[in-house]
C-alpha positions as a printed NumPy array, in Angstrom:
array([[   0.   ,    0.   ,    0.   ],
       [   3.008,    2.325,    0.228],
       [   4.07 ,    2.878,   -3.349],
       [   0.871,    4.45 ,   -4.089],
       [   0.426,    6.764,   -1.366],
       [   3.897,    7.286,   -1.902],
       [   4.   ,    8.449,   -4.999],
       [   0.594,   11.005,   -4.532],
       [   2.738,   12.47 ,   -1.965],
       [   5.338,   13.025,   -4.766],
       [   3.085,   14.768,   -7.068],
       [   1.428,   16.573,   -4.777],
       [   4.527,   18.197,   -4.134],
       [   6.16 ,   19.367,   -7.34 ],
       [   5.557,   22.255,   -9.913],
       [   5.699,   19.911,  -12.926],
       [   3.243,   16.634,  -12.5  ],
       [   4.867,   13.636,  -14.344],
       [   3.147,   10.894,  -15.727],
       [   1.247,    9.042,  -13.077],
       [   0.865,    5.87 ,  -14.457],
       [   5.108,    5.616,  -15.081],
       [   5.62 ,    7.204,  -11.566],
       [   3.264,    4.187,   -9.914],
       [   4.641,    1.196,  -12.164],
       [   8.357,    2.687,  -11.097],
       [   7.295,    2.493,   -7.399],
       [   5.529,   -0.516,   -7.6  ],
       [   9.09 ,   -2.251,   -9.273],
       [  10.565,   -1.079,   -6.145],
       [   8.684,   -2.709,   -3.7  ],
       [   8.463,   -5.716,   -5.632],
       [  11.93 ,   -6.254,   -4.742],
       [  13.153,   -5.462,   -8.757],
       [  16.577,   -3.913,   -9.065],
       [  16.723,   -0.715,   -9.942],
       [  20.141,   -0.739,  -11.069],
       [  19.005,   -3.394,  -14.512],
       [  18.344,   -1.921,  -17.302],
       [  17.002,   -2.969,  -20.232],
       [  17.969,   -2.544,  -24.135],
       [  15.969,    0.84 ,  -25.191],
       [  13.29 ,    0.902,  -27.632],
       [  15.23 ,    2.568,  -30.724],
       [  13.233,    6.038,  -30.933],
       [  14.151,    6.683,  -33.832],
       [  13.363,    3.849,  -36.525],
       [  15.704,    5.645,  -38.908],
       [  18.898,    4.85 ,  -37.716],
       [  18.043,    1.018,  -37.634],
       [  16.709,    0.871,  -41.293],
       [  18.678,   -1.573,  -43.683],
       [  20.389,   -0.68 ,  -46.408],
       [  19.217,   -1.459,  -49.827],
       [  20.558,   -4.846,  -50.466],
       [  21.957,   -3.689,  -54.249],
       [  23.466,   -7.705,  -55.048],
       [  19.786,   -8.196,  -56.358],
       [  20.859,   -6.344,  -59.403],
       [  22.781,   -8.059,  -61.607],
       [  26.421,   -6.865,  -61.61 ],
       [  25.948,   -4.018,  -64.664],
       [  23.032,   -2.413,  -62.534],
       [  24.737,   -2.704,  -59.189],
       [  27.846,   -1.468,  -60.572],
       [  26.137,    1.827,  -61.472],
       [  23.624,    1.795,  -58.348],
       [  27.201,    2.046,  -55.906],
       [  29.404,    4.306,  -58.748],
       [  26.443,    6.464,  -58.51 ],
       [  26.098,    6.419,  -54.505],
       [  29.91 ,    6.608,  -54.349],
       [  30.13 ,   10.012,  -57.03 ],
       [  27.52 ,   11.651,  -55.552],
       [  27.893,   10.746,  -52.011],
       [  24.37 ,    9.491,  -51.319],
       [  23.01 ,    6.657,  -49.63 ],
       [  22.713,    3.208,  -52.416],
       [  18.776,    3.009,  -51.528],
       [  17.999,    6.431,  -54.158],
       [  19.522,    5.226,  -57.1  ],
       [  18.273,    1.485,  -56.111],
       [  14.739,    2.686,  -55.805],
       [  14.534,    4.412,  -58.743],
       [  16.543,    1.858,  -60.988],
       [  13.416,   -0.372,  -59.878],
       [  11.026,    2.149,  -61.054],
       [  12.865,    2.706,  -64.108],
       [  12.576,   -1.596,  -64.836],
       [   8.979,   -0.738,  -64.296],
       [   8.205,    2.18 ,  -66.581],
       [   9.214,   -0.198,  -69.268],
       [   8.327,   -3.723,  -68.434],
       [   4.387,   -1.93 ,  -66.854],
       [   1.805,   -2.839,  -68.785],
       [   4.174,   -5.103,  -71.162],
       [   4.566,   -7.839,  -68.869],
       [   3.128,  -10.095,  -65.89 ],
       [   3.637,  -12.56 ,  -63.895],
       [   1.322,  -15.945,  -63.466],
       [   1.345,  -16.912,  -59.618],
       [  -0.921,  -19.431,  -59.609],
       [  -4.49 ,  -20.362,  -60.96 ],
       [  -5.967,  -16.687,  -62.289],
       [  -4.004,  -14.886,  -59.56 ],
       [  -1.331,  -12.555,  -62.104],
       [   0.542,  -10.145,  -61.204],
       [   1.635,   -7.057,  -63.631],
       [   4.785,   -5.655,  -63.218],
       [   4.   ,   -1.74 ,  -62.797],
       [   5.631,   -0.678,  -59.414],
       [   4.794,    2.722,  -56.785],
       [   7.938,    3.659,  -55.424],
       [   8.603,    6.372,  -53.061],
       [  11.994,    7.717,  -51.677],
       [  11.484,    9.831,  -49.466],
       [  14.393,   12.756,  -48.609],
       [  15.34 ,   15.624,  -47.386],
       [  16.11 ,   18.804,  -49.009],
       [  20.304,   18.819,  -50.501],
       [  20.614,   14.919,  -50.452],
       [  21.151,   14.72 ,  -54.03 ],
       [  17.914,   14.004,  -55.198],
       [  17.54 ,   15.102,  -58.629],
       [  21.339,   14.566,  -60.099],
       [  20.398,   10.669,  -59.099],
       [  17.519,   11.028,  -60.529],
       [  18.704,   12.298,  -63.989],
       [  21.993,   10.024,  -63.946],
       [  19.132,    7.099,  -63.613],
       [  16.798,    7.462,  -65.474],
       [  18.578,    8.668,  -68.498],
       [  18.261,    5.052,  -70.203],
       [  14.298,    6.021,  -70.074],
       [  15.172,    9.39 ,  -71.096],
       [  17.026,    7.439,  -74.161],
       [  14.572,    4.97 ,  -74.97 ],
       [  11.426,    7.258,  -75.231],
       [  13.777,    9.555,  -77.428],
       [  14.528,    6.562,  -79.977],
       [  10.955,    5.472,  -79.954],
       [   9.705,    8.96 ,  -81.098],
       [  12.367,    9.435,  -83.359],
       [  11.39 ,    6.19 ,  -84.834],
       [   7.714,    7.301,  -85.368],
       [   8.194,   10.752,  -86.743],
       [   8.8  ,   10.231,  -90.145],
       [   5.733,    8.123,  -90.033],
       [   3.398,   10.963,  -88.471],
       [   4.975,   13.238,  -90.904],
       [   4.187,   11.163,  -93.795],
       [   1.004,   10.569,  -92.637],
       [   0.407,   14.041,  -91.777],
       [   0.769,   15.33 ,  -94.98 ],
       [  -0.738,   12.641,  -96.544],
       [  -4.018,   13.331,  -95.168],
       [  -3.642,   17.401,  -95.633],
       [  -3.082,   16.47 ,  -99.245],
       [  -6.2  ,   14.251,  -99.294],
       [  -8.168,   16.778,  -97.388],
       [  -6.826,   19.454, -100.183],
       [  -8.262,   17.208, -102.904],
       [ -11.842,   16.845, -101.466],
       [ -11.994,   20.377, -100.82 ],
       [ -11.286,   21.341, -104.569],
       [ -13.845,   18.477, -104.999],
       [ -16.476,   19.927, -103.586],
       [ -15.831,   23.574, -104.563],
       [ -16.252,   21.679, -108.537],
       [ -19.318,   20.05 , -107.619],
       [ -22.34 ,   20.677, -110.017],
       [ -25.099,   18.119, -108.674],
       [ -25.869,   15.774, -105.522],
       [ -23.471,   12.946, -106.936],
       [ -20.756,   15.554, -107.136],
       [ -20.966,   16.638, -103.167],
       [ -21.115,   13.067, -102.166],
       [ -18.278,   12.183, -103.695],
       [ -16.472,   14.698, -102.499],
       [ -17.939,   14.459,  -98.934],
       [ -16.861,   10.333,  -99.038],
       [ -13.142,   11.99 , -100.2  ],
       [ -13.585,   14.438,  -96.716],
       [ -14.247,   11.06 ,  -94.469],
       [ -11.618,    8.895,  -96.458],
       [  -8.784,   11.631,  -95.665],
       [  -9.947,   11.914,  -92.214],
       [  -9.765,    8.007,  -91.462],
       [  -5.886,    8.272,  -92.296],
       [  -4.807,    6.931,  -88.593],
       [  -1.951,    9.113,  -87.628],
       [  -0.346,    7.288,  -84.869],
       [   0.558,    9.22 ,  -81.422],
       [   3.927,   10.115,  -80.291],
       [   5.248,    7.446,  -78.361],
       [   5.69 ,    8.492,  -74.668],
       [   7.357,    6.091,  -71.71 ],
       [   6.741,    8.843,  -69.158],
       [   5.238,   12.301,  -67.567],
       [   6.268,   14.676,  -64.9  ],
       [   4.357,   17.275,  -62.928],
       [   0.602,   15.831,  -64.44 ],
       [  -2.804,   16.148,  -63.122],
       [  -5.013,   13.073,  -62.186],
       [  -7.172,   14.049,  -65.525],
       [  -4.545,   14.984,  -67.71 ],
       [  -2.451,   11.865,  -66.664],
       [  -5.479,    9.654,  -67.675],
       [  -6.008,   11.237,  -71.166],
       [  -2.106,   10.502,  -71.56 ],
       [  -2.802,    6.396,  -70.002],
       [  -5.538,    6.386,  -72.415],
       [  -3.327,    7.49 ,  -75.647],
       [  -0.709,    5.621,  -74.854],
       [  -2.502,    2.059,  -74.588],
       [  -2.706,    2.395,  -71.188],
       [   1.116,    2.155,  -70.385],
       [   2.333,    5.16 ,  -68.604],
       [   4.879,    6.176,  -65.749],
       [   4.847,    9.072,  -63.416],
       [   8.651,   10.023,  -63.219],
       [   9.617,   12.959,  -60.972],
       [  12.507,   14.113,  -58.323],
       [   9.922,   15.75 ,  -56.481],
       [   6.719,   14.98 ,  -55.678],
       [   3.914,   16.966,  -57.387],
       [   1.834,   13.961,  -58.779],
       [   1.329,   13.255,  -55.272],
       [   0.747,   16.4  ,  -54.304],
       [  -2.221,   16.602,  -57.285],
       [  -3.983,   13.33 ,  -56.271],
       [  -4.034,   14.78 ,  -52.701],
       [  -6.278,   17.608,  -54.286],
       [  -3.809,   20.339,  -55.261],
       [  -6.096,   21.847,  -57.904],
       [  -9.413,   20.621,  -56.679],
       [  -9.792,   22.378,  -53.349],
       [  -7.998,   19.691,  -51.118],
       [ -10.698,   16.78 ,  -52.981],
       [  -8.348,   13.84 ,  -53.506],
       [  -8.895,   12.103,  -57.021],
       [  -7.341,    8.575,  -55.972],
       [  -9.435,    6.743,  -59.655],
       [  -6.24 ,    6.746,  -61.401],
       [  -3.398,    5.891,  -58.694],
       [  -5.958,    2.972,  -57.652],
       [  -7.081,    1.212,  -60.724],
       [  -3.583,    1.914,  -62.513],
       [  -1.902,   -0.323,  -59.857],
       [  -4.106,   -2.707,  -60.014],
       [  -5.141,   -2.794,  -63.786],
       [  -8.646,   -2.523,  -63.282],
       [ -10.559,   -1.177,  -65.884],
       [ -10.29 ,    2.673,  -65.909],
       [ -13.233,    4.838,  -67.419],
       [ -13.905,    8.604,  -67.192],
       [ -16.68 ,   10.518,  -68.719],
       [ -16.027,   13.984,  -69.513],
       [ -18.503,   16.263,  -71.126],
       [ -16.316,   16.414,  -74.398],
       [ -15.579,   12.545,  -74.068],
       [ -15.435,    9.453,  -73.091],
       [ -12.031,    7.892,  -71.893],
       [ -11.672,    3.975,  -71.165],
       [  -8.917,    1.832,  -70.802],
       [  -9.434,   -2.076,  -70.261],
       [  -6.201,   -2.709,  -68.741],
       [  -4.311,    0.365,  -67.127],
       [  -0.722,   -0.261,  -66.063],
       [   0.557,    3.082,  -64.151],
       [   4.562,    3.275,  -63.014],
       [   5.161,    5.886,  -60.179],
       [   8.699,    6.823,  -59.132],
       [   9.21 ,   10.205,  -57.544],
       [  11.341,   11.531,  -54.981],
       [   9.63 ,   13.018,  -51.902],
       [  10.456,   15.226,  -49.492],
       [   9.669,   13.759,  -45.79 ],
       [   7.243,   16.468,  -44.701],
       [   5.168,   14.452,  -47.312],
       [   4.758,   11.824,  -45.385],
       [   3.089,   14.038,  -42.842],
       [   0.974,   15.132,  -45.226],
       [  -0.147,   12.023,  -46.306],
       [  -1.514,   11.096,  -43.152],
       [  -3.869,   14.101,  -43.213],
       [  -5.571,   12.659,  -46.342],
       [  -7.847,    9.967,  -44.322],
       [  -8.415,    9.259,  -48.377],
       [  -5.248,    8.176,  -49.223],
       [  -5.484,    6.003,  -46.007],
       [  -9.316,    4.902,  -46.273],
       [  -9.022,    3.731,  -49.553],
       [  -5.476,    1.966,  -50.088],
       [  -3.458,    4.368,  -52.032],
       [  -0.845,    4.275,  -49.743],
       [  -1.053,    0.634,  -49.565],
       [   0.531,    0.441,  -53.356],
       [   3.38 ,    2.119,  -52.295],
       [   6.815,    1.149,  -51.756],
       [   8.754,    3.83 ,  -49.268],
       [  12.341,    4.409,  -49.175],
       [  13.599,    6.41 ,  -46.436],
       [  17.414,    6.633,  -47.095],
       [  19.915,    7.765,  -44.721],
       [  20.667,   11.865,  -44.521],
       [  24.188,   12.173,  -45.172],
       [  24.455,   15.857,  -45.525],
       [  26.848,   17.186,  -42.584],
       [  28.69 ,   14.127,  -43.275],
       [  30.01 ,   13.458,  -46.371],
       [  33.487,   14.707,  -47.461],
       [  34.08 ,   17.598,  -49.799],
       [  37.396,   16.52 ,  -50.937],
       [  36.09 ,   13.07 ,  -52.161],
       [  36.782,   12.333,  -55.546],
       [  35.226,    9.095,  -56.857],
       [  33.918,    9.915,  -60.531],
       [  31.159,    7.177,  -61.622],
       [  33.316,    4.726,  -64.217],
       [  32.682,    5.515,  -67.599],
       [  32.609,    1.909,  -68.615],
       [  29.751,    1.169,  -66.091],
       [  28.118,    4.325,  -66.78 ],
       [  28.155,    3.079,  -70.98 ],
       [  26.862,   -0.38 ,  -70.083],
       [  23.852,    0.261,  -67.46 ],
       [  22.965,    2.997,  -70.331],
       [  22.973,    0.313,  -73.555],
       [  21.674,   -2.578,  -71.28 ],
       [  18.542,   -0.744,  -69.648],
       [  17.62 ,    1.703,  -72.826],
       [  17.608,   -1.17 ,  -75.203],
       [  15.459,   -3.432,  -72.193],
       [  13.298,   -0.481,  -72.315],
       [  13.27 ,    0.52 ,  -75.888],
       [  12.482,   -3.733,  -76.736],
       [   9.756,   -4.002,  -74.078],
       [   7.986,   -0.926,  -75.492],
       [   7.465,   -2.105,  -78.684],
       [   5.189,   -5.587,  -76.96 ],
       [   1.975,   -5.058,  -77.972],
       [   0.264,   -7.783,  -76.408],
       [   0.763,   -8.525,  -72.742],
       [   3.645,  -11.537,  -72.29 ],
       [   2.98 ,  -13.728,  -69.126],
       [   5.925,  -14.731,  -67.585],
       [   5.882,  -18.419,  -65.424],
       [   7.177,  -19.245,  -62.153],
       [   9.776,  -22.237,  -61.521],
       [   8.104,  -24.918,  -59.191],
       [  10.959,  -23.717,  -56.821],
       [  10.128,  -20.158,  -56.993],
       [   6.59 ,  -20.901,  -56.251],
       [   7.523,  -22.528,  -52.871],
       [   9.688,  -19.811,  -51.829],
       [   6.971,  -17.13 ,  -52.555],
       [   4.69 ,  -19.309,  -50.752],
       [   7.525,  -19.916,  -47.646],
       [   7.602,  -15.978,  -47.759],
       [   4.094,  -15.592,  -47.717],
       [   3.505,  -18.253,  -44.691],
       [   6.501,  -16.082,  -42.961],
       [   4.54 ,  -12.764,  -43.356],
       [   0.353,  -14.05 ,  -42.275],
       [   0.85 ,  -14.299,  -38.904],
       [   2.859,  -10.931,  -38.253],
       [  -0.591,   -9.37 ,  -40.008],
       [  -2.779,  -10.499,  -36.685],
       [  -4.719,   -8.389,  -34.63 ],
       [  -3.273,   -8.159,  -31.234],
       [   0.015,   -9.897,  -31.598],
       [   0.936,   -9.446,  -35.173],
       [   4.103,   -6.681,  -35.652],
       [   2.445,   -5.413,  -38.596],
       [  -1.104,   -5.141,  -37.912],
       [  -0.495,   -1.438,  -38.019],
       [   0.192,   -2.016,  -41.898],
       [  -2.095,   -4.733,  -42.649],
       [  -3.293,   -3.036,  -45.631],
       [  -0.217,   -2.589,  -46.798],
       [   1.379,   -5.761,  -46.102],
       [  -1.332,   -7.704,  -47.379],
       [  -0.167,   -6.679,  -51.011],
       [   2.953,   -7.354,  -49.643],
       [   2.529,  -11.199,  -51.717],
       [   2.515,   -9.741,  -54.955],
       [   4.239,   -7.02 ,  -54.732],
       [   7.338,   -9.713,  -54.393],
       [   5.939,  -11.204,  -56.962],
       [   6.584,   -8.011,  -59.173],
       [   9.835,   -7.487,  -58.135],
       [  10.911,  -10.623,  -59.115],
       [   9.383,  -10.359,  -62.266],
       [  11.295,   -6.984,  -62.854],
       [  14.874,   -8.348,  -61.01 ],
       [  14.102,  -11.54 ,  -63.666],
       [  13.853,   -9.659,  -67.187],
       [  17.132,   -7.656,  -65.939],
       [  18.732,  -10.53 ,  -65.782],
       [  17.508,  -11.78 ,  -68.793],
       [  17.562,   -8.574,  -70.802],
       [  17.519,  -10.97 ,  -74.217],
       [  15.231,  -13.553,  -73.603],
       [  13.748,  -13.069,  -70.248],
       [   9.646,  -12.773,  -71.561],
       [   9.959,  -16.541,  -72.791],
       [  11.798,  -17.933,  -69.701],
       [  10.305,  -18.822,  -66.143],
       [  11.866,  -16.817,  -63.146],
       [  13.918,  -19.24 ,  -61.061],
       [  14.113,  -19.382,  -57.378],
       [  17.293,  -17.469,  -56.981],
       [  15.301,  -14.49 ,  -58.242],
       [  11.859,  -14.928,  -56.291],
       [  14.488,  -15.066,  -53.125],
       [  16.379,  -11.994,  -54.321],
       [  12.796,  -10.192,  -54.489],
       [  12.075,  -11.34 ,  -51.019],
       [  14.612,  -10.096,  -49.818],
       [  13.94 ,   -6.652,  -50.93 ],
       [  10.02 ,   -7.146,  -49.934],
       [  12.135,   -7.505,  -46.256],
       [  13.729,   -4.112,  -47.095],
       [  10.567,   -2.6  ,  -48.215],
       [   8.615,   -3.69 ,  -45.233],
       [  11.093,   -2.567,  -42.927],
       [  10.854,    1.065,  -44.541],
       [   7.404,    0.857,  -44.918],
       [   6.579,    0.691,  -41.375],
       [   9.054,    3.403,  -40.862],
       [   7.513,    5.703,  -43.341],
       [   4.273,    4.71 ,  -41.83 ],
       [   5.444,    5.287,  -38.261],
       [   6.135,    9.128,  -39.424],
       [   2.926,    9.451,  -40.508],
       [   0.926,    8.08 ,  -37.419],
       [   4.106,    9.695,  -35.017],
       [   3.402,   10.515,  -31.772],
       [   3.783,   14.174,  -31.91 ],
       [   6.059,   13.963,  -28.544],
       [   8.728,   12.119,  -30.845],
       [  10.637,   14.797,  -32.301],
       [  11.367,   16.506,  -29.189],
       [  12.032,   13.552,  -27.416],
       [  15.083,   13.138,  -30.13 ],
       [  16.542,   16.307,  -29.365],
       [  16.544,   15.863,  -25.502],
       [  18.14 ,   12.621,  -26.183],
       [  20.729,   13.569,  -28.528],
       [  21.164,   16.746,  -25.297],
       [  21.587,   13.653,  -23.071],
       [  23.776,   11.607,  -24.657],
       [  26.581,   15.198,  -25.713],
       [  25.987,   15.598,  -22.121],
       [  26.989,   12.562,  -21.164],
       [  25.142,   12.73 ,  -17.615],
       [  24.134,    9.861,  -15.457],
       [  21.276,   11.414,  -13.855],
       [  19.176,   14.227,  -15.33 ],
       [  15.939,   16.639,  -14.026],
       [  13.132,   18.287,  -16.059],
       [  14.82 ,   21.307,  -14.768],
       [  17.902,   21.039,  -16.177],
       [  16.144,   20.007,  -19.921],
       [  14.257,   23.348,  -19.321],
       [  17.215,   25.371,  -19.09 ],
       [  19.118,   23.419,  -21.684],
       [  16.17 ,   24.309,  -24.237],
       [  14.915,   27.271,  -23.296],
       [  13.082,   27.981,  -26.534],
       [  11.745,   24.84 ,  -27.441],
       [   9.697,   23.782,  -24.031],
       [   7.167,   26.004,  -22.671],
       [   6.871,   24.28 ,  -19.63 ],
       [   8.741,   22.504,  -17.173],
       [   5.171,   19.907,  -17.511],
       [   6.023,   20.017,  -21.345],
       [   9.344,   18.482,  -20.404],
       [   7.634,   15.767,  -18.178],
       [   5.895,   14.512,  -20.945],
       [   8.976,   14.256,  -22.961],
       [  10.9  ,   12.551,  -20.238],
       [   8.072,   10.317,  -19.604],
       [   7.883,    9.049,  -23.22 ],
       [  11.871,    8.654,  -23.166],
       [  10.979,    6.427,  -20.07 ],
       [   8.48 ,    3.976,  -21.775],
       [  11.25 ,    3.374,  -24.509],
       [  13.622,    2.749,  -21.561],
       [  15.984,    5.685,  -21.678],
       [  15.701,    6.847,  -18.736],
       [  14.256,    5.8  ,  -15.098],
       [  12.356,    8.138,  -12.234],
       [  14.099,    8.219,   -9.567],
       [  12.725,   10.894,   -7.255],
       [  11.844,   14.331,   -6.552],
       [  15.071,   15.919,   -6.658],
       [  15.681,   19.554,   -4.958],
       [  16.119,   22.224,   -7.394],
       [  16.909,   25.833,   -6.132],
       [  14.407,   24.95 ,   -3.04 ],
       [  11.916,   23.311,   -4.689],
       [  11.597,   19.874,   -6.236],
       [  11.822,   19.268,   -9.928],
       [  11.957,   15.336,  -11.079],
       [  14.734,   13.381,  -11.787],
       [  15.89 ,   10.582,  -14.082],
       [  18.557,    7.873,  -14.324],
       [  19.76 ,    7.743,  -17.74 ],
       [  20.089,    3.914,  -19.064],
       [  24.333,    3.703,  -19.426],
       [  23.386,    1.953,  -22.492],
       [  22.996,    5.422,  -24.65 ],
       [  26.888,    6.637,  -23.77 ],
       [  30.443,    5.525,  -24.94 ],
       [  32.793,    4.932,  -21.974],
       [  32.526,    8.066,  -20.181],
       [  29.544,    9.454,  -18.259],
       [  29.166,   11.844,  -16.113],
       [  27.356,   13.839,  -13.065],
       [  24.443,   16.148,  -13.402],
       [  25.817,   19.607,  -12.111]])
């Protein structure tokens, strides 16, 4: 019966309350008999600093070689330019290609892909220096085409010309037929579109006309991110417009009436790959859209390390010429030779592959449980978590196979290549989601710690944080709550009401766990 009375005597007595529920669980430890003294390993606050690093070996050694030359010139982290080398397998195996998993279950090989940083990380020379191959291809496509549209162009002005001067000769009703059937026959003349692999900064609406023209093969291809930005409602008052990003993942059949026209497309394959900045990811979880209705459940996140403040000036590591050439020939002519499929190519999977999707998929059902599952926060997005693996292998596959890869089955080498990156993508995702859903406490607990550990104290008091950020807290109960959160991810430990200038402001063991060698008294 102590601990409790105890610890209202506590509160009652200081001019910052703490959390009561922490202060009564601490107290209750004691008299238990616990020791104090054990700590625990802390809950890593911030998910960040655990994340992997893209496992770039999936590639096959041309692609890897530029994914690290890249990293290496530009000083980035190997996740951007893996990311977006994934997207850039997409944009030209989307809508070309799928995979058959098993019975009528197929899975195109269109991809959403996210990477997610900061301002001055490098964002848009990776970009550029990766995608350049798509760059290439679309260019050699058009160029292909243009003397056809030309050709056809002026044939049908000519033919056009000639049933004009027709029908300015026509004398009687046979005459102005004839030269009426001349008007229709020039405008039948099918002038084909320019061939496109790709658009930028595009509105839901404009983005489907474009799906629509193209056969419904398209990519979304951006270092920043203003096509998310637009389906969030950018031009619409805030009204997201989520019909595209939806049913062009999935390949469900897309159709939008207009008042001018009708637009349909049977079989819509939409590749995203932008480049976000991470204050998106906040705004994302204001859209309860984007949430209630699985957009961001297509995604892939990648939140790569910040290196800026760390990398080195003086570094000179200039990407190799040689593997710059060879990812460049390799992916435009993958690119260039998917583009011209027509019909859609399924792709088989080895008996062997099959059981290791299935091993995968066994792996990842229970963790999807209510109540004890570790990713029932992302069920949604984990439960596409099956086929997106089953895309990725389909995309790691014809990069391997750049030659023949649409008439051979995917072995099981590459289904466990694309698991492993499904690990890489889950272990972002529910990073990128945990910014979204963040406790709002989390930020400024991550600067008191990072105080903490450059301090280097043992023992700390909400008195001391106060003065030590004088601008950030308001008050001294602001900084309880931050210590208190620090305390259920085991960083610190109450101790007691500590005296502070006369009165009593709380203080906290700090778990030795956070410092190098050297620690050090609270002053």
């Amino acid at each position: 019966m102590t601990a409790p009375l105890e610890a209202d005597a506590i509160l009652n007595d200081l001019d910052a309350p703490a959390s009561i529920a922490h202060l009564h669980q601490h107290l209750r430890a004691v008299a238990s008999g616990e020791d104090p003294r054990v700590w625990e390993d802390p809950i890593p606050i911030d998910a960040m600093a655990s994340l992997p690093e893209f496992p770039t070996e999936v590639f096959p050694e041309p692609i890897a070689a530029m994914v690290l030359g890249v990293a290496a010139e530009m000083q980035v982290p190997p996740d951007m330019p893996g990311c977006l080398v994934l997207a850039a397998l997409a944009t030209g195996a989307g809508g070309r290609a799928e995979v058959r998993v098993r019975g009528q279950w197929r899975e195109p090989l269109n991809l959403y892909t996210a990477v997610a940083a900061a301002p001055g990380m490098g964002k848009s020379p990776v970009f550029n220096a990766v995608m350049a191959p798509v760059f290439a291809a679309e260019s050699r496509l058009q160029d292909r085409v243009r003397p056809k549209i030309k050709e056809l162009e002026a044939e049908q002005r000519r033919a056009k010309a000639r049933a004009e001067a027709a029908r300015r000769r026509s004398k009687s009703p046979e005459d102005e037929e004839a030269a009426a059937d001349a008007l229709q026959q020039a405008e039948e003349i099918e002038i084909p579109v320019l061939p496109r692999l790709y658009v930028d900064d595009v509105t839901p609406e404009t983005g489907t006309t474009v799906l629509a023209e193209q056969g419904g093969r398209m990519a979304v291809l951006s270092s920043e991110g203003a096509f998310l930005e637009n389906i969030m409602g950018r031009y619409s008052s805030g009204k997201p417009n989520l019909e595209l990003a939806l049913k062009g993942h999935a390949g469900d059949r897309l159709r939008v009436d207009r008042r001018a026209r009708a637009e349909s497309v049977e079989r819509p394959a939409l590749t995203v790959g932008v480049c976000i900045q991470p204050q998106m990811l906040e705004d994302l979880s204001g859209s309860k859209q984007m949430h209630g209705r699985g957009a961001l459940a297509r995604v892939l996140f990648c939140l790569p390390p910040d290196l800026v403040g760390h990398r080195n000036v003086r570094h000179e590591a200039n990407l190799d010429e040689d593997v710059l050439r060879t990812y460049m020939d390799l992916m435009t002519n993958l690119i260039a030779d998917l583009a011209d499929v027509d019909e859609m190519v399924t792709v088989e999977l080895l008996p062997e592959a099959v059981e290791a999707h299935l091993r995968f998929r066994e792996e990842i059902e229970p963790r999807l449980r209510r109540g004890t599952g570790d990713l029932e926060s992302l069920r949604e997005w984990a439960s596409k978590l099956g086929g997106h693996t089953v895309r990725l292998a389909g995309l790691l596959h014809l990069a391997e196979n750049t030659m023949d890869g649409l008439q051979k089955p995917i072995s099981a080498d590459t289904m466990r290549k694309a698991i492993r990156l499904a690990r890489y993508f889950t272990d972002h995702a529910m990073a990128a989601f945990g910014i979204m859903r963040a406790n709002p406490l989390l930020d400024p607990a991550r600067a008191v710690l990072a105080w903490i550990r450059k301090a280097s104290h043992a023992e700390i008091t909400v008195r001391q944080v106060q003065r030590g950020f004088q601008k950030r807290f308001g008050t001294s109960e602001d900084v309880a709550r931050v210590l208190s959160l620090l305390e259920e991810y085991g960083y610190l430990r109450f101790i007691e009401a500590a005296p502070t200038g006369g009165r009593k402001s709380l203080r906290y063991a700090v778990n030795p766990q956070i410092f190098g060698d050297t620690v050090t008294e609270a002053s």
